[in-house]
Residue, then its C-alpha position, 0 to 999 in steps of 0.5 A: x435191947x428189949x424182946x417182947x414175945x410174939x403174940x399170935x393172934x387168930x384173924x379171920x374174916x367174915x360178915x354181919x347183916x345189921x339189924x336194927x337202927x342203933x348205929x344209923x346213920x353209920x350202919x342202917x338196918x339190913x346193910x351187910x359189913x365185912x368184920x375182922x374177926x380177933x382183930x386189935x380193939x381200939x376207941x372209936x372202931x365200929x365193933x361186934x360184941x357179945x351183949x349182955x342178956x342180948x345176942x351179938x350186937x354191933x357198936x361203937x367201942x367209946x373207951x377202955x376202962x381198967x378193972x381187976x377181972x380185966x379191960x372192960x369196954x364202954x360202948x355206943x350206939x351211933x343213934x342213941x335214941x335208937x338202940x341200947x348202949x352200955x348206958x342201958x347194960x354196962x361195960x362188958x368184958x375186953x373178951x366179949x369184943x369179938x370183931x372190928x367192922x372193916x366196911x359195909x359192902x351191901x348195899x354198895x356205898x353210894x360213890x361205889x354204885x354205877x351211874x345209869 
């Protein structure tokens, strides 16, 4: 039977306000998302990410490609004629992906709002 060493990994939450219209309809500009932060990355998660010459961003991971300095993430912006994507900045570093979105909590999704 094969071992395999236990990895430990620091996990943490927090949470990002969105700005901007890069992953509309998915995520809308000033929505606040509970983020897991050090969590597993995988294609198709909502991600936070350090940007190439920009600040941190919120994206979607699209693909893995190998590289020799590393794992290096191809990422997507929802509405892509509304935002900057690694079509604009390239592939960045499996390191600089920091955090997976779990939910957007505010404003409340729709089915969640109490009826009046």
């Amino acid at each position: 039977m094969a071992t395999y060493p236990l990895v430990a990994r620091r996990l943490s939450l927090g949470a990002v306000r969105v700005q901007g219209g890069s992953m509309h309809p998915t995520l809308r500009d000033g929505d606040t998302c509970l983020v897991l932060w050090g969590a597993r990355i995988r294609a198709g998660d909502v991600v936070v990410a350090r940007l190439p010459d920009r600040p941190l961003g919120i994206k979607r991971a699209a693909f893995c490609e190998p590289s020799p300095d590393g794992p290096r993430w191809w990422l997507r912006a929802d509405n892509v004629g509304g935002g900057t994507d690694s079509a604009a900045f390239g592939t960045v570093s499996a390191t600089d992906l920091l955090g997976r979105v779990l939910l957007r909590y505010w404003p409340r999704p729709a089915p969640l709002r109490r009826r009046s």
